[in-house]
C-alpha positions as a LaTeX table, in Angstrom:
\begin{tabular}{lrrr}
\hline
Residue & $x$ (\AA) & $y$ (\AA) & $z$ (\AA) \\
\hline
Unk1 & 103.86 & 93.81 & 71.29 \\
Unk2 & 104.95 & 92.07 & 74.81 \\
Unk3 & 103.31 & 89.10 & 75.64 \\
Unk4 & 100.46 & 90.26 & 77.95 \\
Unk5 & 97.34 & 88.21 & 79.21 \\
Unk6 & 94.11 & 90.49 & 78.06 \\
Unk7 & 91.61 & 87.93 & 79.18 \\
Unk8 & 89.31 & 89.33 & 81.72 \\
Unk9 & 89.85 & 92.98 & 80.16 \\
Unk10 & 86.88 & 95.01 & 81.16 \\
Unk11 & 85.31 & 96.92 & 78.01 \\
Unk12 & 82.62 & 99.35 & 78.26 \\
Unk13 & 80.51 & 99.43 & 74.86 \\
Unk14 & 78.12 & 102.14 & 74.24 \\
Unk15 & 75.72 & 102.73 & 72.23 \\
Unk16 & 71.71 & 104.04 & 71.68 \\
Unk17 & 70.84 & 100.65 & 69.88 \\
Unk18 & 70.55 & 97.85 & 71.66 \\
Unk19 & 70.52 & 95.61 & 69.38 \\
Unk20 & 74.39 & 96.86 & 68.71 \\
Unk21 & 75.26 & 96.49 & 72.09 \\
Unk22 & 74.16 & 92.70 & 72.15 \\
Unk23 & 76.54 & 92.28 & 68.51 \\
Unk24 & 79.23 & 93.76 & 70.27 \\
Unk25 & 78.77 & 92.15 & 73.84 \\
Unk26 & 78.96 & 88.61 & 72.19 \\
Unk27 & 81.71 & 89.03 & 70.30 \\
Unk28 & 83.92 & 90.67 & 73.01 \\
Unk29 & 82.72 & 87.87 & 75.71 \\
Unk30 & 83.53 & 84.93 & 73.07 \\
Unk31 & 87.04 & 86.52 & 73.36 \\
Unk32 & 86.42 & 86.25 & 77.11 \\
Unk33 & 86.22 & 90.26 & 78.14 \\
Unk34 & 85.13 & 91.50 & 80.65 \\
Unk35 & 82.05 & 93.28 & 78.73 \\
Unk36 & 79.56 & 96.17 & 80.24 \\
Unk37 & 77.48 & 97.99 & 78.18 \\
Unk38 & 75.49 & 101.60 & 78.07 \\
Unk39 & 72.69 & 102.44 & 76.51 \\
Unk40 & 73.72 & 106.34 & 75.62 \\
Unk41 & 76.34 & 108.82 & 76.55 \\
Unk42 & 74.97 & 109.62 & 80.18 \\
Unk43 & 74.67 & 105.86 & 81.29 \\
Unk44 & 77.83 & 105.25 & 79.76 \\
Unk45 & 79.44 & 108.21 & 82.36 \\
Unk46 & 77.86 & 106.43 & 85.35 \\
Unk47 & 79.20 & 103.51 & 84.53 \\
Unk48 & 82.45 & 104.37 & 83.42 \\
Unk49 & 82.97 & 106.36 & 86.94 \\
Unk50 & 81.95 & 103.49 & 89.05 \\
Unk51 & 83.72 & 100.33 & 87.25 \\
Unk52 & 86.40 & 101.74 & 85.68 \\
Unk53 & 86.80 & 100.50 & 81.80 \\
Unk54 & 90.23 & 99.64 & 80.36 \\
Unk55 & 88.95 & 100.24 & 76.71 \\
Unk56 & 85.82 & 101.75 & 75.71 \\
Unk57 & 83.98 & 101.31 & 72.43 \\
Unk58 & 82.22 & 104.71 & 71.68 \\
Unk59 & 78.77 & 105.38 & 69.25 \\
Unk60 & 79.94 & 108.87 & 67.79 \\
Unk61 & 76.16 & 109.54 & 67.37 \\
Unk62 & 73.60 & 109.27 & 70.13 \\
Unk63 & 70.90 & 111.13 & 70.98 \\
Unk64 & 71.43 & 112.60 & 74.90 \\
Unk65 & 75.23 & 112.97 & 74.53 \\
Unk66 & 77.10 & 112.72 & 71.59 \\
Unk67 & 80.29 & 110.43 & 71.57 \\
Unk68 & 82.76 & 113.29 & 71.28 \\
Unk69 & 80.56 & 115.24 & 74.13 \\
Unk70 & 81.58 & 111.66 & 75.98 \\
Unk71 & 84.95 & 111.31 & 75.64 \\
Unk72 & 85.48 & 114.46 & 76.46 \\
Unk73 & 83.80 & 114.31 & 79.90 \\
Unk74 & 85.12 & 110.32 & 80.26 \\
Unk75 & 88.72 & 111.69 & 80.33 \\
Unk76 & 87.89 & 114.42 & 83.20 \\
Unk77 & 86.61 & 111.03 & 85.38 \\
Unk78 & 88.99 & 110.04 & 88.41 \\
Unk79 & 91.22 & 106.99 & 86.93 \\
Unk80 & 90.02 & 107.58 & 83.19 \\
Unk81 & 92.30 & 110.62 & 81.73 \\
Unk82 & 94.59 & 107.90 & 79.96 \\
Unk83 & 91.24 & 104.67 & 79.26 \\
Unk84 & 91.61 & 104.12 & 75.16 \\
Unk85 & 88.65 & 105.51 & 73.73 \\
Unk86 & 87.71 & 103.63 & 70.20 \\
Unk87 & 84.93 & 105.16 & 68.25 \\
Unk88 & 82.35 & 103.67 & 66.11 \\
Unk89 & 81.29 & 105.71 & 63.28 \\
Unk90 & 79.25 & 106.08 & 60.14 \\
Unk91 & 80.73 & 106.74 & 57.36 \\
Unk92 & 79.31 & 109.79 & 56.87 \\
Unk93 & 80.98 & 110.72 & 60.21 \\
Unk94 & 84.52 & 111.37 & 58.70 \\
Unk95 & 84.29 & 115.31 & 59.46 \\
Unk96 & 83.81 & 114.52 & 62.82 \\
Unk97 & 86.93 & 112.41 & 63.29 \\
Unk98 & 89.40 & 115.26 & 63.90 \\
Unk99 & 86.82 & 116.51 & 66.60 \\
Unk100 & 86.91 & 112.99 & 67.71 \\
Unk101 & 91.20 & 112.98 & 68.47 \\
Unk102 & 91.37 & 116.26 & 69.45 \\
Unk103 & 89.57 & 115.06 & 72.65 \\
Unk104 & 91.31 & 112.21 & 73.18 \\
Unk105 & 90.19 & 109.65 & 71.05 \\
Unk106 & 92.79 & 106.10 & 70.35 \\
Unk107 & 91.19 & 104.84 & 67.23 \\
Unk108 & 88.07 & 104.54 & 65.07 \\
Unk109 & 86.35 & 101.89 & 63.29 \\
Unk110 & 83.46 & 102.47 & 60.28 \\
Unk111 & 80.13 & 100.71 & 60.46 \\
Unk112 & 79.60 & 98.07 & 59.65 \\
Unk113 & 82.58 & 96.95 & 60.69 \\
Unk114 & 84.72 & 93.68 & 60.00 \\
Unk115 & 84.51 & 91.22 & 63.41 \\
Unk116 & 88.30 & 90.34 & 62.95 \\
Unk117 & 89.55 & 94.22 & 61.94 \\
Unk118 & 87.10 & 95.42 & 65.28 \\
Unk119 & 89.07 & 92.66 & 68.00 \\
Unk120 & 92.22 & 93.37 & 66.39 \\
Unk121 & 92.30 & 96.97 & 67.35 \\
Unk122 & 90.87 & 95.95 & 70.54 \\
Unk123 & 93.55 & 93.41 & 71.10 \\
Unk124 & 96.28 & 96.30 & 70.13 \\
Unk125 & 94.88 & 99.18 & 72.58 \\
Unk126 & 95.03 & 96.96 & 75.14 \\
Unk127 & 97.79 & 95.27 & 75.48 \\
Unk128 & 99.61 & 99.38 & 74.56 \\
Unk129 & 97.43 & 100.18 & 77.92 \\
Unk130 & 98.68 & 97.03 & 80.25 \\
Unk131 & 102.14 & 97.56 & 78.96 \\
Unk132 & 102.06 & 101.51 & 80.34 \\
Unk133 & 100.21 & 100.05 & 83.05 \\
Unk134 & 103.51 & 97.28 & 83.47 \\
Unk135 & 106.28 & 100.01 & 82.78 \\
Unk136 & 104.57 & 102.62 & 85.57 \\
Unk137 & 104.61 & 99.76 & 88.33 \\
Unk138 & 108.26 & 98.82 & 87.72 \\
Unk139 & 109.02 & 102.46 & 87.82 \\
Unk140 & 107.44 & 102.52 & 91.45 \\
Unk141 & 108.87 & 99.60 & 92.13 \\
Unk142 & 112.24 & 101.00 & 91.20 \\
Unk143 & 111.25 & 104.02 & 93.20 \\
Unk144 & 110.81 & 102.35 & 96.50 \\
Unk145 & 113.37 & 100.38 & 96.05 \\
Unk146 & 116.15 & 102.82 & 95.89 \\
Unk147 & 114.28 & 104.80 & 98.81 \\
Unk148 & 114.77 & 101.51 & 100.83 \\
Unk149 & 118.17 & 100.99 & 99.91 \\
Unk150 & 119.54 & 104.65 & 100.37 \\
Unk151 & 117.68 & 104.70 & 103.78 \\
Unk152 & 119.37 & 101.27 & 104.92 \\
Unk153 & 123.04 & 102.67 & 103.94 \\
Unk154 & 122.52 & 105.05 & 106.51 \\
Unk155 & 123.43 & 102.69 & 109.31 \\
Unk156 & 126.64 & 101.23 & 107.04 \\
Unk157 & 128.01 & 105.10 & 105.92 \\
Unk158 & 127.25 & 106.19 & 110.03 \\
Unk159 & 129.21 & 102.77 & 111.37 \\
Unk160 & 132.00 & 104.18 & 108.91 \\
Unk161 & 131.93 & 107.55 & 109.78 \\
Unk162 & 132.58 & 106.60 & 113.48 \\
Unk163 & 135.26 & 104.76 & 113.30 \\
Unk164 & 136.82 & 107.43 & 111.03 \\
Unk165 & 136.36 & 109.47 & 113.85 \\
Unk166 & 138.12 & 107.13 & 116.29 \\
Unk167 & 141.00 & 106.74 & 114.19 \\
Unk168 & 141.93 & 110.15 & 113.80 \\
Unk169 & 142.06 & 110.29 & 117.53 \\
Unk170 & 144.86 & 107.45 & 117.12 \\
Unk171 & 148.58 & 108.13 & 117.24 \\
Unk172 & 149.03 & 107.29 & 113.36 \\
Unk173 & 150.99 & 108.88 & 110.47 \\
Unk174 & 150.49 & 111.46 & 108.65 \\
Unk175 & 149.19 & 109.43 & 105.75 \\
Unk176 & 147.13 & 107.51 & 107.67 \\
Unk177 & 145.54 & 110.66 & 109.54 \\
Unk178 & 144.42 & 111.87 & 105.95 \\
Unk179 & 143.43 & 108.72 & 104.33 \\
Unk180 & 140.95 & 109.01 & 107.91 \\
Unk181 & 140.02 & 112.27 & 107.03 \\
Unk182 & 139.34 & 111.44 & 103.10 \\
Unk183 & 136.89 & 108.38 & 104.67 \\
Unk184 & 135.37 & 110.91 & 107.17 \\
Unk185 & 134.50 & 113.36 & 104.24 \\
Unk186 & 133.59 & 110.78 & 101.92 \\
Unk187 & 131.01 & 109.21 & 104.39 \\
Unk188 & 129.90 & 112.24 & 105.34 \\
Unk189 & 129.09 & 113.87 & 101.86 \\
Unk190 & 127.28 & 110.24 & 100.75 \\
Unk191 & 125.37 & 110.81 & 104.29 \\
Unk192 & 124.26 & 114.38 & 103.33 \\
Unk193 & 123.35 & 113.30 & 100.05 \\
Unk194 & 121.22 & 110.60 & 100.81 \\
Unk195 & 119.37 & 112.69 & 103.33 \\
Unk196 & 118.99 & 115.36 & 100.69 \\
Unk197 & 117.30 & 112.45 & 98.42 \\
Unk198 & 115.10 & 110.92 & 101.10 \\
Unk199 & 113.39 & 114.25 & 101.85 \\
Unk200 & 113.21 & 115.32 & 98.04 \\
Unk201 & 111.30 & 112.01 & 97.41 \\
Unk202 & 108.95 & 112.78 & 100.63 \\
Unk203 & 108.20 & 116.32 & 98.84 \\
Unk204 & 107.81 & 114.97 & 95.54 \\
Unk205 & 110.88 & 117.83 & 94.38 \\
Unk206 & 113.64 & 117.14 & 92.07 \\
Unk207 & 116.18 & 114.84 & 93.19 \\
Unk208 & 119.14 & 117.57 & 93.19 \\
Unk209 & 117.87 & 120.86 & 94.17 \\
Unk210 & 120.62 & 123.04 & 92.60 \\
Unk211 & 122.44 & 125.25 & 95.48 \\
Unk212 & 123.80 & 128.14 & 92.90 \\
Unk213 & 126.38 & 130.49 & 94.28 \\
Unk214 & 130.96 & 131.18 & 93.07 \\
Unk215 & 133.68 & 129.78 & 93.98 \\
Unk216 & 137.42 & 129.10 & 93.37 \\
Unk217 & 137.15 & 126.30 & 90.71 \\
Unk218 & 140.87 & 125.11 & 91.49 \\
Unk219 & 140.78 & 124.84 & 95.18 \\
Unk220 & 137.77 & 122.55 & 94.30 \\
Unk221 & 139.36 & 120.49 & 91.81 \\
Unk222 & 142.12 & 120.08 & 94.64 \\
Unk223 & 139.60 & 119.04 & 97.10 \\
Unk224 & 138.24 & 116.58 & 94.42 \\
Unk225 & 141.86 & 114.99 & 93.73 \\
Unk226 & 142.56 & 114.69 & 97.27 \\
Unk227 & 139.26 & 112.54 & 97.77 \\
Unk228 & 141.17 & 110.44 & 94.87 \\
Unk229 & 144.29 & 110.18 & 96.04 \\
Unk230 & 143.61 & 106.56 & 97.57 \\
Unk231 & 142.20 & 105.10 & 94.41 \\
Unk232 & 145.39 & 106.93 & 92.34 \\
Unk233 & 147.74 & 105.67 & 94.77 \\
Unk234 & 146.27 & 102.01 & 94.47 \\
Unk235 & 146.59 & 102.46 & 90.47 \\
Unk236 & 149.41 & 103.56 & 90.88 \\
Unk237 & 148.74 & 107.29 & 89.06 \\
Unk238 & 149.68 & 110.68 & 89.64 \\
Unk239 & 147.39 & 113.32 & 90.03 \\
Unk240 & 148.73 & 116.94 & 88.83 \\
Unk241 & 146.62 & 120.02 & 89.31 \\
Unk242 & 147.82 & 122.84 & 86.39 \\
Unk243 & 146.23 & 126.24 & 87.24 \\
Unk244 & 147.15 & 129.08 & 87.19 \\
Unk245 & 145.36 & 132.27 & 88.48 \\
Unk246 & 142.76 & 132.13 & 90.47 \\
Unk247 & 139.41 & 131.22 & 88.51 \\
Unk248 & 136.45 & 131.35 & 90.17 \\
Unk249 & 133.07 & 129.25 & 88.69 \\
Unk250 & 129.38 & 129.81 & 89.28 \\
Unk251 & 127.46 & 126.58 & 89.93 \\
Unk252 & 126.14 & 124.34 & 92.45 \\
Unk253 & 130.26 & 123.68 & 94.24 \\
Unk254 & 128.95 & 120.52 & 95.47 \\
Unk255 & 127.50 & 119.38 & 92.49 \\
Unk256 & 130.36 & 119.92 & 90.68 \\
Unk257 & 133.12 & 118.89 & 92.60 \\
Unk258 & 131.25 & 115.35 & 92.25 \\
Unk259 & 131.80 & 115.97 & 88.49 \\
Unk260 & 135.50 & 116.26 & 89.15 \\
Unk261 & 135.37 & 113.06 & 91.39 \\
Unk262 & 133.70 & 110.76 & 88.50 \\
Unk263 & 136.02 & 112.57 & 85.85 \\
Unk264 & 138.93 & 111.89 & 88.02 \\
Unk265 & 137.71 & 108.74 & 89.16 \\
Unk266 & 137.24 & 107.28 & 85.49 \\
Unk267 & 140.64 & 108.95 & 84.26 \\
Unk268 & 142.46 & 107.07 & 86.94 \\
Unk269 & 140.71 & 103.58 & 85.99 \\
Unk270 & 141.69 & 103.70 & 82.40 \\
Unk271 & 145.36 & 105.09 & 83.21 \\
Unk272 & 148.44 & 102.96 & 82.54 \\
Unk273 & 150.34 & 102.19 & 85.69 \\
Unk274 & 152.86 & 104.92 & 86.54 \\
Unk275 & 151.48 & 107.98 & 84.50 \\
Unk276 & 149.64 & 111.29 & 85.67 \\
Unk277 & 146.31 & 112.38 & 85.34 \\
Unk278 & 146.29 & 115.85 & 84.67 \\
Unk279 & 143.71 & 118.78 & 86.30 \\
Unk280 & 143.73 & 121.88 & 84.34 \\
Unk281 & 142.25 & 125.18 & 85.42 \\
Unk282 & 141.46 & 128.08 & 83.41 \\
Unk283 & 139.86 & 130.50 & 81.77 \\
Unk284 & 137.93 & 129.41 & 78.44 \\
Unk285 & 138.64 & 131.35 & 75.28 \\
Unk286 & 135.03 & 133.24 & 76.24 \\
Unk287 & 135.72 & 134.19 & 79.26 \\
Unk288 & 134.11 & 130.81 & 81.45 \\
Unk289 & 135.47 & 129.02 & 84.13 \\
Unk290 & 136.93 & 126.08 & 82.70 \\
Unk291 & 137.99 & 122.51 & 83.79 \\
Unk292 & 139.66 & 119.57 & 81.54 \\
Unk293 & 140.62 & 116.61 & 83.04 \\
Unk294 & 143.38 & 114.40 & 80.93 \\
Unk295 & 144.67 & 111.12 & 80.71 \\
Unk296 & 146.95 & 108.42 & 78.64 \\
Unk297 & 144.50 & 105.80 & 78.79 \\
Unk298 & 143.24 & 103.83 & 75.64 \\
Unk299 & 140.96 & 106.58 & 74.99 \\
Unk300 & 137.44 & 106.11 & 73.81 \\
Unk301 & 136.19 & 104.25 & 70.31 \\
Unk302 & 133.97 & 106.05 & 68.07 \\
Unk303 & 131.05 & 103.80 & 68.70 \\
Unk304 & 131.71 & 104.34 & 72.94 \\
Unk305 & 131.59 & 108.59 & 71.86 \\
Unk306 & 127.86 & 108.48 & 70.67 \\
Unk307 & 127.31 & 106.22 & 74.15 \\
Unk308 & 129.47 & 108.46 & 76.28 \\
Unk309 & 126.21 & 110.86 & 78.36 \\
Unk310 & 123.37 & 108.42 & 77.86 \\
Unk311 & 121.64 & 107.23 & 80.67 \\
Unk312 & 122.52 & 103.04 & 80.92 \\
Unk313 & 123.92 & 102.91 & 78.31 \\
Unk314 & 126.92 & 99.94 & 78.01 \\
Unk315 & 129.87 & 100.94 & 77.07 \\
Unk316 & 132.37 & 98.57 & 76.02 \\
Unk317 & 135.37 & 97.83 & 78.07 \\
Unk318 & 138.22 & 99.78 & 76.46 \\
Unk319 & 141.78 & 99.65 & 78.04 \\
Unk320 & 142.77 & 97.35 & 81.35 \\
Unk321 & 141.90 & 93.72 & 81.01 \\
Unk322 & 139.11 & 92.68 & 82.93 \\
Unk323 & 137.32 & 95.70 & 83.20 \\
Unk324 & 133.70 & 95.29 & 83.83 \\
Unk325 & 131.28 & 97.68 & 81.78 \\
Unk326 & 129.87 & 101.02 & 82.72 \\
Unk327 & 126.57 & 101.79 & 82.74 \\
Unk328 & 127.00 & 105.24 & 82.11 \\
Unk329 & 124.89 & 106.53 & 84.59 \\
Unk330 & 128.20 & 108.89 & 86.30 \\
Unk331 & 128.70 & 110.85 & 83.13 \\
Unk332 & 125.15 & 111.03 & 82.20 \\
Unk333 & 124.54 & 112.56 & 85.78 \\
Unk334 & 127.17 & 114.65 & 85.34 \\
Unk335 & 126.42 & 116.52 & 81.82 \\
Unk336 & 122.66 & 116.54 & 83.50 \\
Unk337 & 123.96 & 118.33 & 86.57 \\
Unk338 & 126.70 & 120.62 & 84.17 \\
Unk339 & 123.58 & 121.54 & 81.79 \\
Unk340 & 121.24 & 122.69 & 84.71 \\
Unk341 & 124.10 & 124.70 & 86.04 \\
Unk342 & 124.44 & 126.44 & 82.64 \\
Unk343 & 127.43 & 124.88 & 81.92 \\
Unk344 & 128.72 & 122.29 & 78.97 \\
Unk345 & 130.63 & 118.84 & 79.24 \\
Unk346 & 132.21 & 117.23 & 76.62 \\
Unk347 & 135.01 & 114.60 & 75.40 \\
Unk348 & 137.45 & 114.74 & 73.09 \\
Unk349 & 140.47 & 112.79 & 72.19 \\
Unk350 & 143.74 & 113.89 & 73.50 \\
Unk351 & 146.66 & 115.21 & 71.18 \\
Unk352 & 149.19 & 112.31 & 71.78 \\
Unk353 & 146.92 & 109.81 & 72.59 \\
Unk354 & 144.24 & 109.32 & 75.93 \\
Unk355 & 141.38 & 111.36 & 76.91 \\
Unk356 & 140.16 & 114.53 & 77.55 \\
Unk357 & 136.87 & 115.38 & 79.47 \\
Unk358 & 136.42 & 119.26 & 80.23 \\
Unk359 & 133.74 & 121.48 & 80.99 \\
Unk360 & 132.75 & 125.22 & 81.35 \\
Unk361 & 130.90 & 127.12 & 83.87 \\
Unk362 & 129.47 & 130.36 & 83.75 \\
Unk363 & 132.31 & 132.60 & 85.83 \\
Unk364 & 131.56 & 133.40 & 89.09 \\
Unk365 & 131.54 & 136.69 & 90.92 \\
Unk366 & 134.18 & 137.96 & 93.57 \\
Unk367 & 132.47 & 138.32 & 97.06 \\
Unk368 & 131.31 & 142.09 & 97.78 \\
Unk369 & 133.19 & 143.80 & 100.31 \\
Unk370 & 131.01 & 144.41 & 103.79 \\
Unk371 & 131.20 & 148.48 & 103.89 \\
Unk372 & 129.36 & 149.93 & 106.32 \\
Unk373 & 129.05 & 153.38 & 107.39 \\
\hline
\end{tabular}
């Protein structure tokens, strides 16, 4: 269990005897708790509603309401649905036990009960409920921290997109007019995205709200590897689109052609100077739309394949010296965004040595012709 501070912990203890309720009280203050007690299943309801109990000790037997009767009412309280809920039974109460957890119960405990056995448990669903308590803040905290940080890029990626813009107006080369355009795109898709995101997280939708609909899976890959062609040039690698007809893929295009960019992007990384990455096109033996993306890198250890679509996970540096480790988030999003599309991504070692990441997509539909009479 974490190391978590419990003193101060407010427990409700209820019960119809009072001389329980003083037992109990003493022992749970000696441990310095926060104790309040109830003298039967309606005062325990009033009380529970108005202070808010982070454990409750429960009679199972009481003569207004009976503990299960309790619980069951506790959880429906504003702020309770989650409060540990420990009862204190007879021991002829066993029957009533699976009663007992199918309303929510955490634990039980069999009078007369052992001091040390009684805090123990106490001790354990507490600390479980500060730790959830811990883990959901940092999530928020996580939460409004990557809202604050993709809303302050927005100044950055505009300030970018600008000056783009003014040097395309410039009397440049060629390359230097698309490398201009590839930045203008670039800042311009992270701009969309991040103003997709903010207004998802304002609606309380999913993050990627898939935009399903065909289109010609090679011209996309193209698009992708020209959005690359700056990092490939830098790495000195090739990029080589093989297709062949035209195939055309049903998905979310903008969704995947950001699976193409991380493919691409991590096949170039882990390419030897002076070799091609290769883009292949084509239908799958079952008819899909299908991508594969190759390279001569190092290719990927055994242990790295089990690591490969986890979310955080650390992969090992495999390959160039130097290389700092991935966090795995890229292809995790990726085979996330591939699944949800109906699709499948997966890796495989390439014949001759390197890697191979593909994936499939449903095929896509040819556009209807506009007849009219």
């Amino acid at each position: 269990m974490p190391d978590i501070s419990l003193e101060g912990a407010a427990i409700l203890v209820v019960d119809d005897q009072q001389s329980n309720l003083e037992l109990l009280g003493e022992l749970l203050t000696r441990q310095k708790y926060r104790v309040m007690s109830a003298l039967g299943g309606r005062q325990a309801l009033l009380v529970a509603a108005a202070r808010k109990p982070e454990l409750v000790l429960l009679d199972m037997r009481m003569p207004d309401l009976s503990g299960i009767e309790v619980c069951r009412r506790l959880h429906k309280l504003e702020g309770l649905g989650d409060v540990p809920v420990v009862f204190l039974t007879a021991a002829t109460d066993h029957d009533s036990l699976v009663e007992a957890f199918s309303v929510g119960a955490a634990d039980y405990l069999v009078k007369p009960f052992v001091a040390d056995e009684l805090l123990a448990r106490v001790r354990t669903h507490l600390t479980i409920k500060r730790s959830r308590a811990r883990l959901a803040a940092l999530a928020r905290e996580r939460e409004d921290l990557t809202i604050i940080v993709a809303h302050d890029l927005k100044n950055p990626l505009a300030n970018i997109r600008f000056a783009a813009k003014l040097l395309q107006q410039r009397d440049i080369d060629d390359d230097s007019h698309q490398l201009a355009e590839d930045i203008l795109a670039s800042a311009n898709e992270a701009l969309s995205f991040i103003k997709r995101y903010l207004g998802t997280r304002e609606r309380g939708e999913q993050l990627r709200a898939l935009e399903v609909d065909s289109f010609d899976l090679a011209e996309l890959a193209a698009e992708a590897a020209s959005l690359q062609k700056a990092a490939a040039k830098a790495a000195d690698v090739g990029i080589v689109i093989d297709d062949g007809d035209t195939v055309l893929a049903r998905g979310d295009r903008m969704a995947t052609r950001n699976v193409l960019q991380n493919l691409l992007a991590n096949a170039i990384h882990h390419s030897p100077r002076g070799s091609n990455v290769h883009v292949v096109v084509e239908r799958s033996y079952d008819g899909s739309a299908q991508c594969l993306v190759l390279d001569r890198g190092p290719g990927i250890s055994s242990r790295n394949q089990e690591l490969l679509f986890k979310r955080f996970a650390r992969l090992a540096s495999e390959g160039r010296p130097n290389n700092s480790q991935s966090t795995g988030l890229g292809l995790a999003i990726a085979k996330h965004d591939i699944d949800a599309m109906h699709g499948h991504l997966w890796y495989e070692p390439r014949a001759g040595g390197g890697s191979a990441f593909g994936f499939v997509l449903p095929m896509g539909e040819e556009p209807r012709a506009d007849v009219r009479a």
